[in-house]
N, C-alpha and C positions, 0 to 999 in steps of 0.2 A: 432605148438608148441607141440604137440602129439608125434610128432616124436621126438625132444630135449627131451623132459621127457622119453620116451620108450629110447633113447640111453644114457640118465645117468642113469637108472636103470640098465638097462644091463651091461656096462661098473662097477659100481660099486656092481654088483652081481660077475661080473665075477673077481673082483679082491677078493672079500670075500673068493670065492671058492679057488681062486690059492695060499690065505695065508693059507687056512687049505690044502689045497693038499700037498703045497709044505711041512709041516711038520715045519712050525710056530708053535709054543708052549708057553703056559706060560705067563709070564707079555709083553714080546713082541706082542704077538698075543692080550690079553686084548688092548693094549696100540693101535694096529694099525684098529683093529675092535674097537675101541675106536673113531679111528680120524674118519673111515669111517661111523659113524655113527651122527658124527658132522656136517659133511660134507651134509650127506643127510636131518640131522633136520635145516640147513640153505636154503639148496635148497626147500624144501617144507614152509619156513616161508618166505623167502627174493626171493632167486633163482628163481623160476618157477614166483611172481609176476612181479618182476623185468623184466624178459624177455616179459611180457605181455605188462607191462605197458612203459619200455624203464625208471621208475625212479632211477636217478643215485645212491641219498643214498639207495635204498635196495641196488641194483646192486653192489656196492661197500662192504657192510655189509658180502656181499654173498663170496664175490672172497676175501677178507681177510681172512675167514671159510678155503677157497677151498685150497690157499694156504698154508695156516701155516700147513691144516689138511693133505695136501698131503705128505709135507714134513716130519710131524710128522710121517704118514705110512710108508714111504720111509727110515726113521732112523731106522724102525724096520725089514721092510722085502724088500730087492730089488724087490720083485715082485710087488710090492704096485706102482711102474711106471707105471704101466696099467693105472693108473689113469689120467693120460698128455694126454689119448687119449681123453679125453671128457674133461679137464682143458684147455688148449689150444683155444680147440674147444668154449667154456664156455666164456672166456677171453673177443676175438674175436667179439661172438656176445653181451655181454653184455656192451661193453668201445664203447663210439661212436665212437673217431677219430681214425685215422690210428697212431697219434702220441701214444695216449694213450695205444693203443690195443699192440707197439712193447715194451712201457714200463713194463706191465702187463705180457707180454710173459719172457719178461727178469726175473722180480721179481719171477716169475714162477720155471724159470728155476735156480734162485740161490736158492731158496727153496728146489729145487728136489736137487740140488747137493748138499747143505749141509746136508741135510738127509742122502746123500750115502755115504757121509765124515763122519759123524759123526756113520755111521753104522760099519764102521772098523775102528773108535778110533782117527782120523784125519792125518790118516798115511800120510807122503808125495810122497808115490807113491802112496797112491791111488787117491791125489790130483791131481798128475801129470797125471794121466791115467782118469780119470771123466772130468775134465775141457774142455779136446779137445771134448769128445763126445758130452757132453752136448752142447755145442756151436751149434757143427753140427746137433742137435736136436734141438736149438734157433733157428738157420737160417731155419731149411725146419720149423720151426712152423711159422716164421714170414712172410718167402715166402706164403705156405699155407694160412695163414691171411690174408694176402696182398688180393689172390685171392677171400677168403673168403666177405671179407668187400667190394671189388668192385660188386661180383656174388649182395651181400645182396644191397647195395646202390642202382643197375640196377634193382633189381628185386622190388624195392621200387618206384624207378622212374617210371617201369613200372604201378607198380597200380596207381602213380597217374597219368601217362596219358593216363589208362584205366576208372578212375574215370571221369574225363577231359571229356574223350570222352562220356561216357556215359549222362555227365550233358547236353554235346553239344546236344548228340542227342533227350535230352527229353525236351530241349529246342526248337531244331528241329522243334520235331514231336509239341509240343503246338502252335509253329509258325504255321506252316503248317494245324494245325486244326484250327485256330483261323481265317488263308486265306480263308480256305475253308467254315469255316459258312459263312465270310462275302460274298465269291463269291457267296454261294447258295442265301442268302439275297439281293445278288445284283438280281441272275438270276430271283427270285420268282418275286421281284420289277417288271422286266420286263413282266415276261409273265403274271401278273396280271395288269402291266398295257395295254400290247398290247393284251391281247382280254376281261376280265371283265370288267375293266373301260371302254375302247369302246364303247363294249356292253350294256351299263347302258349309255352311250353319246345318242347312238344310241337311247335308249329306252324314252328317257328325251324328245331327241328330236321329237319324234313319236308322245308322248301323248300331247304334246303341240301342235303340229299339227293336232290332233286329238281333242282337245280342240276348238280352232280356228276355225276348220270346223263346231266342233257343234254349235259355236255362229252365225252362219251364218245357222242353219237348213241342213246341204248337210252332211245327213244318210250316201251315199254310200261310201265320203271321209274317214268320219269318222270309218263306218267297214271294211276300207283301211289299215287305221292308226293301229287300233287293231288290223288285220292281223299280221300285221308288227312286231308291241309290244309284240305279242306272240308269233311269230319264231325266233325275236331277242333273248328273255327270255329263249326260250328251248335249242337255240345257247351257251347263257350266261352259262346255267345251265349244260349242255354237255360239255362245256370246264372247265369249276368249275370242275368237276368230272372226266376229264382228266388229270388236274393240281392236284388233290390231290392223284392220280393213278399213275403221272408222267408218261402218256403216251403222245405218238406225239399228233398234235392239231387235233382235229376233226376233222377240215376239210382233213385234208390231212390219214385219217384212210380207207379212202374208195377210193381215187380219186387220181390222180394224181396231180403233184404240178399244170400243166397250166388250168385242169378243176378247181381245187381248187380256184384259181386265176378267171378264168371266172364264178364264183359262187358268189365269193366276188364282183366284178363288176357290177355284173346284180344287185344283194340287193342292192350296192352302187345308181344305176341311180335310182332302184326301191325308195328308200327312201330319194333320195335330188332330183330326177328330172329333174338332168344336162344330158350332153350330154356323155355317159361313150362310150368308143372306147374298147377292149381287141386282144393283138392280140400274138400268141406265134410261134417264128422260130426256127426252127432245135432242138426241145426242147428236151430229151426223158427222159428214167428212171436217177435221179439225187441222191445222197448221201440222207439219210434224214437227216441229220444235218444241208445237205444247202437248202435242201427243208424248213425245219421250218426257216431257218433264210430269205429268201426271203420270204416266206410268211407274216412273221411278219412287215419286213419294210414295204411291200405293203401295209398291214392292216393299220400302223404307218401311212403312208404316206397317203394315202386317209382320215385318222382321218383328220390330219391337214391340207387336201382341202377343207373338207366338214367345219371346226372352223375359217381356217382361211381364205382362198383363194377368196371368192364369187366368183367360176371360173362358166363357162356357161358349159363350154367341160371339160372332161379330158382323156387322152390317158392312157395305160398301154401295155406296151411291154416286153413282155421276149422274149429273144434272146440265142442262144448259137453260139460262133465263139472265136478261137485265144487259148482253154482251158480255155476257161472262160463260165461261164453264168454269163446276166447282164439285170438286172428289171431295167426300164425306168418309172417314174413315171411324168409326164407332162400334168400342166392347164395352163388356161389363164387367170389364178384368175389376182389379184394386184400386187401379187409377194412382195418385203421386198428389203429394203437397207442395207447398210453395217453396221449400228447403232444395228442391234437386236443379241438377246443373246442365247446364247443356253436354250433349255429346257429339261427335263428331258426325254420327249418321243424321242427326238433325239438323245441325246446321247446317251441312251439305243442301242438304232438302231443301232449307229454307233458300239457301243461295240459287238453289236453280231455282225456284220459284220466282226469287227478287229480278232472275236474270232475265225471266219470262215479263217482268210487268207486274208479278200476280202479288199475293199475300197468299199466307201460312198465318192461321189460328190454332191451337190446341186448349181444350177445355176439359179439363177435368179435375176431383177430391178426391179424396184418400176414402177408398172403398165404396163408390159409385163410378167409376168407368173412366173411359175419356172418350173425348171424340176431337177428330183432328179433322181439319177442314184448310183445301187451298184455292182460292179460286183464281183464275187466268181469264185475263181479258182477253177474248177473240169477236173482229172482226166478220162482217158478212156475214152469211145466209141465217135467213128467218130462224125466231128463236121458238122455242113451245115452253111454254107454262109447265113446270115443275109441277110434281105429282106429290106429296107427301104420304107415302106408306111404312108401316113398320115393316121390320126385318120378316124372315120367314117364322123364327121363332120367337116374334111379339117382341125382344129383350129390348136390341136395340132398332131404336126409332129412325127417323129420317133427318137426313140435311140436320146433325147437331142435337139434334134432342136426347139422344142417349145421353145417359151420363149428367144430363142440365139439371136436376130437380133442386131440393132450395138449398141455399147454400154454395153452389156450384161457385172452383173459383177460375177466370176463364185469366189464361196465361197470355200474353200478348209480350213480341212475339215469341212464338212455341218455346217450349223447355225439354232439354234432353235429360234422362235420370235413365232412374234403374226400377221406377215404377211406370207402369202404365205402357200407353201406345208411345211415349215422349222418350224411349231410350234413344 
Protein backbone atom coordinates (compact mmCIF):
# COMPACT_ATOMS: atom_id res chain seq x y z
CA UNK A 1 0.00 0.00 0.00
CA UNK A 2 3.26 2.20 0.16
CA UNK A 3 3.40 2.00 -3.32
CA UNK A 4 -0.67 3.16 -3.99
CA UNK A 5 0.02 6.18 -1.58
CA UNK A 6 3.75 7.21 -3.33
CA UNK A 7 1.75 7.04 -6.82
CA UNK A 8 -1.22 9.26 -5.92
CA UNK A 9 1.13 11.73 -4.39
CA UNK A 10 3.05 11.72 -7.40
CA UNK A 11 0.31 11.72 -9.95
CA UNK A 12 -1.41 14.45 -8.09
CA UNK A 13 1.87 16.62 -7.53
CA UNK A 14 2.42 16.19 -11.09
CA UNK A 15 -0.90 17.48 -11.98
CA UNK A 16 -0.51 20.68 -9.43
CA UNK A 17 2.71 21.37 -11.39
CA UNK A 18 1.25 21.16 -14.91
CA UNK A 19 -1.75 23.74 -13.84
CA UNK A 20 0.72 26.25 -12.81
CA UNK A 21 3.20 25.45 -15.84
CA UNK A 22 0.67 25.35 -18.28
CA UNK A 23 -0.29 29.18 -17.24
CA UNK A 24 -3.70 28.42 -15.10
CA UNK A 25 -4.46 31.60 -13.47
CA UNK A 26 -6.79 33.17 -11.28
CA UNK A 27 -10.17 31.74 -9.96
CA UNK A 28 -9.71 28.71 -12.39
CA UNK A 29 -6.50 27.72 -10.99
CA UNK A 30 -8.05 28.65 -7.09
CA UNK A 31 -11.03 26.50 -8.24
CA UNK A 32 -8.93 23.45 -9.61
CA UNK A 33 -6.11 23.43 -6.82
CA UNK A 34 -9.17 23.65 -4.89
CA UNK A 35 -10.74 20.22 -6.06
CA UNK A 36 -7.08 18.70 -5.83
CA UNK A 37 -6.78 19.39 -2.50
CA UNK A 38 -10.35 17.81 -1.67
CA UNK A 39 -9.20 15.07 -3.32
CA UNK A 40 -6.04 14.43 -1.29
CA UNK A 41 -8.04 15.49 2.39
CA UNK A 42 -10.32 12.41 1.38
CA UNK A 43 -7.70 10.16 0.53
CA UNK A 44 -5.78 10.66 3.72
CA UNK A 45 -9.26 10.58 5.89
CA UNK A 46 -11.32 7.72 3.84
CA UNK A 47 -8.98 6.78 0.79
CA UNK A 48 -5.63 5.23 2.16
CA UNK A 49 -8.07 3.48 5.20
CA UNK A 50 -10.41 2.25 2.86
CA UNK A 51 -7.80 0.55 0.84
CA UNK A 52 -6.35 -1.13 4.05
CA UNK A 53 -9.27 -2.12 5.44
CA UNK A 54 -11.40 -3.23 2.10
CA UNK A 55 -14.62 -1.05 4.12
CA UNK A 56 -16.94 -0.16 1.50
CA UNK A 57 -18.57 2.97 3.15
CA UNK A 58 -15.20 4.76 3.45
CA UNK A 59 -14.26 3.36 0.04
CA UNK A 60 -17.32 4.76 -1.50
CA UNK A 61 -17.08 8.27 0.56
CA UNK A 62 -13.66 8.36 -1.11
CA UNK A 63 -14.51 7.78 -5.02
CA UNK A 64 -17.49 10.33 -4.72
CA UNK A 65 -14.54 13.11 -3.52
CA UNK A 66 -12.38 11.68 -6.41
CA UNK A 67 -15.01 11.98 -8.87
CA UNK A 68 -16.83 15.00 -8.59
CA UNK A 69 -13.16 16.52 -7.63
CA UNK A 70 -11.79 15.38 -10.85
CA UNK A 71 -14.18 16.61 -12.83
CA UNK A 72 -14.42 19.88 -11.15
CA UNK A 73 -10.32 20.25 -12.13
CA UNK A 74 -11.01 19.06 -15.52
CA UNK A 75 -13.94 22.15 -16.05
CA UNK A 76 -11.06 24.44 -15.28
CA UNK A 77 -7.89 23.27 -16.91
CA UNK A 78 -7.79 20.20 -19.56
CA UNK A 79 -4.61 19.19 -18.11
CA UNK A 80 -6.17 18.28 -14.68
CA UNK A 81 -6.75 14.59 -16.98
CA UNK A 82 -3.62 13.56 -15.48
CA UNK A 83 -5.55 12.74 -12.85
CA UNK A 84 -7.72 9.20 -14.64
CA UNK A 85 -4.22 7.96 -14.38
CA UNK A 86 -4.39 7.22 -10.51
CA UNK A 87 -8.66 7.55 -10.72
CA UNK A 88 -9.08 4.65 -12.80
CA UNK A 89 -6.52 3.00 -11.09
CA UNK A 90 -8.31 4.04 -7.43
CA UNK A 91 -11.80 2.85 -8.79
CA UNK A 92 -10.56 -0.59 -9.71
CA UNK A 93 -8.91 -1.54 -6.55
CA UNK A 94 -11.25 0.01 -4.05
CA UNK A 95 -15.09 -1.51 -5.84
CA UNK A 96 -14.93 -5.36 -5.17
CA UNK A 97 -16.80 -6.76 -8.22
CA UNK A 98 -15.92 -6.50 -11.59
CA UNK A 99 -19.63 -5.33 -12.18
CA UNK A 100 -19.12 -2.55 -9.88
CA UNK A 101 -15.52 -1.41 -10.76
CA UNK A 102 -16.97 -0.93 -14.89
CA UNK A 103 -19.93 1.08 -13.37
CA UNK A 104 -17.31 3.31 -11.38
CA UNK A 105 -15.08 3.66 -14.44
CA UNK A 106 -18.11 4.70 -16.51
CA UNK A 107 -19.29 7.42 -13.71
CA UNK A 108 -15.61 8.38 -13.97
CA UNK A 109 -15.62 8.95 -17.27
CA UNK A 110 -18.89 11.16 -17.59
CA UNK A 111 -17.49 13.18 -14.85
CA UNK A 112 -14.17 13.83 -16.93
CA UNK A 113 -16.20 14.56 -20.00
CA UNK A 114 -18.52 16.88 -18.70
CA UNK A 115 -15.82 18.86 -17.10
CA UNK A 116 -14.33 19.27 -20.74
CA UNK A 117 -17.83 20.24 -21.95
CA UNK A 118 -18.49 22.48 -19.68
CA UNK A 119 -14.75 23.86 -19.96
CA UNK A 120 -15.70 25.31 -23.58
CA UNK A 121 -19.22 26.44 -22.69
CA UNK A 122 -21.07 23.08 -23.95
CA UNK A 123 -20.33 23.58 -27.49
CA UNK A 124 -21.77 20.85 -29.68
CA UNK A 125 -18.63 20.21 -31.34
CA UNK A 126 -16.97 19.86 -28.71
CA UNK A 127 -19.53 17.32 -27.59
CA UNK A 128 -19.10 15.66 -30.75
CA UNK A 129 -15.28 15.52 -30.72
CA UNK A 130 -14.79 14.37 -26.38
CA UNK A 131 -17.54 11.68 -26.41
CA UNK A 132 -15.71 9.27 -29.01
CA UNK A 133 -12.31 9.82 -27.16
CA UNK A 134 -13.51 9.45 -23.88
CA UNK A 135 -15.22 6.20 -24.71
CA UNK A 136 -12.02 4.92 -26.11
CA UNK A 137 -10.48 5.91 -22.79
CA UNK A 138 -13.56 4.01 -20.87
CA UNK A 139 -12.82 0.88 -22.72
CA UNK A 140 -8.80 0.59 -22.41
CA UNK A 141 -9.62 1.76 -18.56
CA UNK A 142 -12.19 -1.00 -18.29
CA UNK A 143 -9.85 -3.56 -20.25
CA UNK A 144 -6.95 -2.48 -17.99
CA UNK A 145 -9.48 -3.24 -14.84
CA UNK A 146 -10.50 -6.20 -16.18
CA UNK A 147 -6.77 -7.35 -15.85
CA UNK A 148 -6.14 -5.35 -12.91
CA UNK A 149 -9.02 -7.09 -10.63
CA UNK A 150 -8.10 -10.58 -12.01
CA UNK A 151 -3.79 -9.92 -11.34
CA UNK A 152 -5.40 -8.51 -7.62
CA UNK A 153 -8.05 -11.55 -7.05
CA UNK A 154 -4.80 -14.41 -8.11
CA UNK A 155 -2.56 -12.51 -6.18
CA UNK A 156 -5.12 -12.89 -3.04
CA UNK A 157 -5.81 -16.50 -3.77
CA UNK A 158 -2.26 -16.94 -3.77
CA UNK A 159 -1.71 -15.76 -0.11
CA UNK A 160 -4.12 -17.75 0.90
CA UNK A 161 -2.96 -20.86 -0.42
CA UNK A 162 0.49 -19.61 0.85
CA UNK A 163 -1.30 -19.24 4.24
CA UNK A 164 -2.97 -22.86 3.66
CA UNK A 165 0.23 -23.97 3.09
CA UNK A 166 1.96 -22.71 5.83
CA UNK A 167 -0.83 -23.86 8.55
CA UNK A 168 -0.36 -27.41 6.79
CA UNK A 169 3.18 -27.33 7.35
CA UNK A 170 3.21 -26.37 11.04
CA UNK A 171 0.71 -28.77 11.51
CA UNK A 172 3.07 -31.05 9.72
CA UNK A 173 5.94 -30.32 11.63
CA UNK A 174 3.70 -30.74 15.26
CA UNK A 175 2.54 -34.12 13.88
CA UNK A 176 5.72 -35.11 13.19
CA UNK A 177 7.30 -33.85 16.62
CA UNK A 178 4.58 -35.22 18.54
CA UNK A 179 5.51 -39.07 16.47
CA UNK A 180 8.71 -38.54 17.29
CA UNK A 181 8.58 -38.05 21.14
CA UNK A 182 6.22 -40.88 21.23
CA UNK A 183 8.72 -43.03 18.95
CA UNK A 184 11.62 -41.96 21.38
CA UNK A 185 9.19 -43.07 24.34
CA UNK A 186 8.53 -46.02 22.74
CA UNK A 187 12.40 -46.70 21.91
CA UNK A 188 13.72 -45.69 25.76
CA UNK A 189 10.57 -48.38 26.93
CA UNK A 190 12.45 -50.72 25.09
CA UNK A 191 16.00 -50.54 25.80
CA UNK A 192 15.16 -50.04 29.55
CA UNK A 193 13.22 -52.71 29.51
CA UNK A 194 15.79 -55.05 27.47
CA UNK A 195 18.77 -54.52 29.52
CA UNK A 196 17.82 -52.45 33.21
CA UNK A 197 14.81 -54.42 33.96
CA UNK A 198 16.73 -57.59 33.11
CA UNK A 199 19.35 -56.72 34.90
CA UNK A 200 17.51 -56.06 38.20
CA UNK A 201 15.48 -59.72 37.15
CA UNK A 202 18.74 -61.07 36.96
CA UNK A 203 19.94 -59.39 40.32
CA UNK A 204 16.48 -60.40 42.32
CA UNK A 205 17.08 -63.55 41.17
CA UNK A 206 20.82 -63.98 42.57
CA UNK A 207 19.99 -62.71 45.96
CA UNK A 208 17.30 -65.01 46.50
CA UNK A 209 19.65 -67.61 45.59
CA UNK A 210 22.02 -66.30 47.59
CA UNK A 211 19.46 -66.22 50.39
CA UNK A 212 18.60 -69.97 50.13
CA UNK A 213 22.08 -70.96 50.24
CA UNK A 214 22.67 -69.19 53.43
CA UNK A 215 19.69 -70.99 55.17
CA UNK A 216 21.38 -73.95 54.39
CA UNK A 217 25.10 -72.78 55.78
CA UNK A 218 26.99 -73.20 51.97
CA UNK A 219 29.52 -69.97 52.37
CA UNK A 220 30.84 -70.75 48.92
CA UNK A 221 27.17 -70.69 47.13
CA UNK A 222 26.46 -67.94 48.69
CA UNK A 223 29.99 -65.80 47.70
CA UNK A 224 28.79 -67.22 44.23
CA UNK A 225 25.59 -65.48 44.32
CA UNK A 226 27.24 -62.13 45.23
CA UNK A 227 29.78 -62.48 42.66
CA UNK A 228 27.08 -62.57 40.39
CA UNK A 229 25.04 -59.63 42.08
CA UNK A 230 27.82 -57.39 41.54
CA UNK A 231 28.93 -57.94 37.90
CA UNK A 232 25.22 -58.03 37.15
CA UNK A 233 24.87 -54.37 39.08
CA UNK A 234 28.25 -52.87 37.36
CA UNK A 235 26.58 -54.38 33.99
CA UNK A 236 23.15 -52.50 35.04
CA UNK A 237 25.03 -49.43 35.89
CA UNK A 238 27.32 -49.50 32.51
CA UNK A 239 24.31 -49.79 30.46
CA UNK A 240 22.32 -46.85 32.60
CA UNK A 241 25.11 -44.70 31.54
CA UNK A 242 25.19 -45.77 28.02
CA UNK A 243 21.39 -45.22 27.70
CA UNK A 244 21.71 -41.76 29.08
CA UNK A 245 24.88 -41.03 26.64
CA UNK A 246 22.78 -42.72 23.90
CA UNK A 247 25.55 -44.78 22.99
CA UNK A 248 25.55 -48.50 21.52
CA UNK A 249 25.09 -51.20 24.33
CA UNK A 250 28.08 -52.14 26.27
CA UNK A 251 28.35 -55.12 25.51
CA UNK A 252 28.85 -54.55 21.96
CA UNK A 253 31.58 -51.29 22.66
CA UNK A 254 34.46 -53.56 22.65
CA UNK A 255 33.50 -56.89 21.18
CA UNK A 256 31.91 -58.09 18.39
CA UNK A 257 28.20 -59.04 18.02
CA UNK A 258 29.02 -63.19 18.16
CA UNK A 259 31.60 -62.63 21.39
CA UNK A 260 29.03 -60.23 22.67
CA UNK A 261 26.38 -63.09 22.26
CA UNK A 262 28.96 -65.78 23.62
CA UNK A 263 29.44 -63.47 26.88
CA UNK A 264 25.57 -63.19 27.39
CA UNK A 265 25.53 -67.06 27.26
CA UNK A 266 28.23 -68.22 29.53
CA UNK A 267 26.51 -65.37 32.42
CA UNK A 268 23.23 -66.90 31.19
CA UNK A 269 24.37 -71.08 32.29
CA UNK A 270 26.67 -69.20 34.82
CA UNK A 271 23.38 -67.88 36.69
CA UNK A 272 20.39 -70.42 36.07
CA UNK A 273 22.60 -73.67 35.56
CA UNK A 274 20.87 -75.05 32.48
CA UNK A 275 22.60 -76.51 29.82
CA UNK A 276 23.56 -73.16 27.47
CA UNK A 277 24.99 -74.32 23.78
CA UNK A 278 26.39 -70.90 21.61
CA UNK A 279 27.34 -71.41 18.37
CA UNK A 280 28.09 -68.57 15.45
CA UNK A 281 28.36 -69.37 11.37
CA UNK A 282 29.81 -67.31 8.66
CA UNK A 283 29.26 -64.38 11.04
CA UNK A 284 31.50 -61.27 10.31
CA UNK A 285 31.57 -57.37 10.83
CA UNK A 286 27.58 -56.54 10.63
CA UNK A 287 25.82 -52.93 10.56
CA UNK A 288 25.53 -51.76 14.14
CA UNK A 289 22.01 -51.08 13.97
CA UNK A 290 21.38 -54.94 13.38
CA UNK A 291 24.00 -55.75 15.74
CA UNK A 292 21.98 -54.00 18.78
CA UNK A 293 18.82 -55.23 17.34
CA UNK A 294 19.98 -59.05 17.62
CA UNK A 295 21.51 -58.47 20.64
CA UNK A 296 18.59 -57.20 22.33
CA UNK A 297 16.14 -60.07 21.21
CA UNK A 298 18.75 -62.53 22.35
CA UNK A 299 18.85 -60.74 25.82
CA UNK A 300 14.74 -60.70 25.42
CA UNK A 301 14.56 -64.08 24.59
CA UNK A 302 16.79 -65.95 27.24
CA UNK A 303 14.83 -63.33 29.83
CA UNK A 304 11.88 -65.34 29.01
CA UNK A 305 13.56 -68.90 29.17
CA UNK A 306 15.07 -68.25 32.40
CA UNK A 307 10.77 -66.80 33.75
CA UNK A 308 9.18 -68.78 31.81
CA UNK A 309 10.43 -71.86 30.08
CA UNK A 310 11.88 -74.36 33.11
CA UNK A 311 13.98 -75.49 30.07
CA UNK A 312 17.15 -77.92 31.26
CA UNK A 313 19.11 -76.92 27.74
CA UNK A 314 19.07 -74.14 25.67
CA UNK A 315 20.82 -73.46 22.22
CA UNK A 316 21.68 -70.01 20.56
CA UNK A 317 22.73 -69.82 16.84
CA UNK A 318 23.68 -67.10 14.80
CA UNK A 319 23.96 -67.65 11.31
CA UNK A 320 24.57 -65.58 8.18
CA UNK A 321 23.23 -67.08 4.50
CA UNK A 322 20.65 -65.97 1.55
CA UNK A 323 21.67 -61.89 2.80
CA UNK A 324 20.37 -62.35 5.82
CA UNK A 325 21.58 -62.95 9.28
CA UNK A 326 19.33 -65.01 11.64
CA UNK A 327 19.53 -65.63 15.72
CA UNK A 328 17.97 -68.86 16.61
CA UNK A 329 16.96 -68.89 20.08
CA UNK A 330 15.84 -72.65 21.13
CA UNK A 331 14.91 -74.77 24.83
CA UNK A 332 13.19 -77.57 25.80
CA UNK A 333 11.26 -75.66 28.39
CA UNK A 334 7.09 -76.39 28.30
CA UNK A 335 6.69 -74.31 25.54
CA UNK A 336 2.89 -72.27 25.37
CA UNK A 337 -0.31 -72.97 23.39
CA UNK A 338 -2.29 -70.94 21.02
CA UNK A 339 -4.40 -69.24 24.25
CA UNK A 340 -1.50 -66.90 25.33
CA UNK A 341 -1.10 -63.18 24.53
CA UNK A 342 1.41 -60.93 23.65
CA UNK A 343 3.58 -59.06 26.16
CA UNK A 344 5.20 -56.23 26.20
CA UNK A 345 8.93 -57.57 26.12
CA UNK A 346 7.88 -59.32 22.84
CA UNK A 347 6.40 -57.01 21.15
CA UNK A 348 9.13 -54.45 21.71
CA UNK A 349 11.29 -57.33 20.03
CA UNK A 350 9.18 -57.62 17.36
CA UNK A 351 9.26 -53.83 16.65
CA UNK A 352 12.83 -53.59 16.58
CA UNK A 353 13.01 -56.20 14.41
CA UNK A 354 10.27 -54.73 11.98
CA UNK A 355 12.30 -51.36 12.32
CA UNK A 356 15.44 -53.39 11.06
CA UNK A 357 13.56 -54.83 7.90
CA UNK A 358 13.80 -58.26 9.53
CA UNK A 359 11.03 -60.75 10.74
CA UNK A 360 10.38 -62.55 14.26
CA UNK A 361 9.02 -66.05 14.05
CA UNK A 362 8.40 -68.01 17.39
CA UNK A 363 7.53 -71.85 17.09
CA UNK A 364 6.46 -73.85 19.76
CA UNK A 365 3.55 -76.70 21.89
CA UNK A 366 2.75 -77.03 25.01
CA UNK A 367 5.47 -79.29 26.51
CA UNK A 368 7.94 -79.64 23.50
CA UNK A 369 9.90 -76.32 23.60
CA UNK A 370 9.92 -73.32 21.54
CA UNK A 371 12.35 -71.92 19.43
CA UNK A 372 12.26 -68.15 18.35
CA UNK A 373 13.95 -67.05 15.30
CA UNK A 374 14.72 -63.42 13.72
CA UNK A 375 16.30 -62.85 10.75
CA UNK A 376 17.71 -59.30 9.36
CA UNK A 377 18.54 -58.49 6.02
CA UNK A 378 22.18 -57.29 5.59
CA UNK A 379 23.77 -56.16 2.90
CA UNK A 380 27.52 -56.80 1.61
CA UNK A 381 30.30 -58.90 2.33
CA UNK A 382 30.33 -62.55 1.15
CA UNK A 383 28.13 -64.93 2.84
CA UNK A 384 29.11 -68.74 4.06
CA UNK A 385 26.68 -71.59 4.08
CA UNK A 386 25.23 -72.30 7.50
CA UNK A 387 26.22 -75.21 9.35
CA UNK A 388 23.57 -77.27 11.03
CA UNK A 389 24.77 -78.77 14.49
CA UNK A 390 22.88 -79.77 17.53
CA UNK A 391 23.28 -77.96 20.79
CA UNK A 392 26.28 -79.13 23.10
CA UNK A 393 23.87 -81.31 24.96
CA UNK A 394 22.16 -83.07 21.78
CA UNK A 395 18.54 -81.32 23.26
CA UNK A 396 18.14 -78.55 21.31
CA UNK A 397 18.81 -78.62 17.58
CA UNK A 398 19.82 -75.98 14.99
CA UNK A 399 18.36 -72.87 13.15
CA UNK A 400 14.44 -73.97 14.54
CA UNK A 401 14.50 -77.57 15.00
CA UNK A 402 14.13 -77.64 18.56
CA UNK A 403 10.87 -77.85 19.68
CA UNK A 404 9.57 -78.70 15.70
CA UNK A 405 8.55 -82.52 16.04
CA UNK A 406 4.90 -83.29 14.79
CA UNK A 407 2.45 -81.36 15.76
CA UNK A 408 4.36 -78.33 16.26
CA UNK A 409 2.17 -75.21 16.25
CA UNK A 410 4.42 -72.21 14.53
CA UNK A 411 2.98 -68.74 15.85
CA UNK A 412 3.27 -66.04 13.23
CA UNK A 413 3.86 -63.34 14.17
CA UNK A 414 5.56 -64.33 17.75
CA UNK A 415 3.30 -64.41 20.94
CA UNK A 416 4.05 -63.15 24.32
CA UNK A 417 2.61 -65.34 27.48
CA UNK A 418 3.68 -66.75 30.36
CA UNK A 419 4.78 -70.15 28.81
CA UNK A 420 7.84 -70.62 27.02
CA UNK A 421 10.55 -68.42 25.33
CA UNK A 422 7.35 -66.04 24.01
CA UNK A 423 6.91 -64.20 27.45
Amino acid sequence: MRWWDAAFGVIVALTAAALVLEGTRGVPLVIALGALAAIVVAYLLWGARAARTRERRLAVAYLVVLVLGTGVAVSQAGIATFLMFIAFAQVWMLLESIRQGVIGCAVLAVSVTVGIVAAYGFAPGVVLSVVPQMLVTLLFAVALGLWFHLAMRRAEEHARLLDELRAAQAELARTNHEAGVVAERERLAREIHDTLAQGFTSVVMQAQAATAALDIGDDAAVRERLHLVEDTARDNLAEARALVAAFAPVALQDASLPQALRRLTERYALETEQVVSFEADGVGPLPPATEVVLLRAAQEALTNVRRHARAVAVAVRLARAEGAVTLTVADDGRGFGPDVSDGFGLAGMRDRVRSAGGTLSVRSQAGAGTTLQVRVPVEGAAETAPRDRAGSDGRAGSDGEAGSGDGTRVVEPARDGTQGVAG
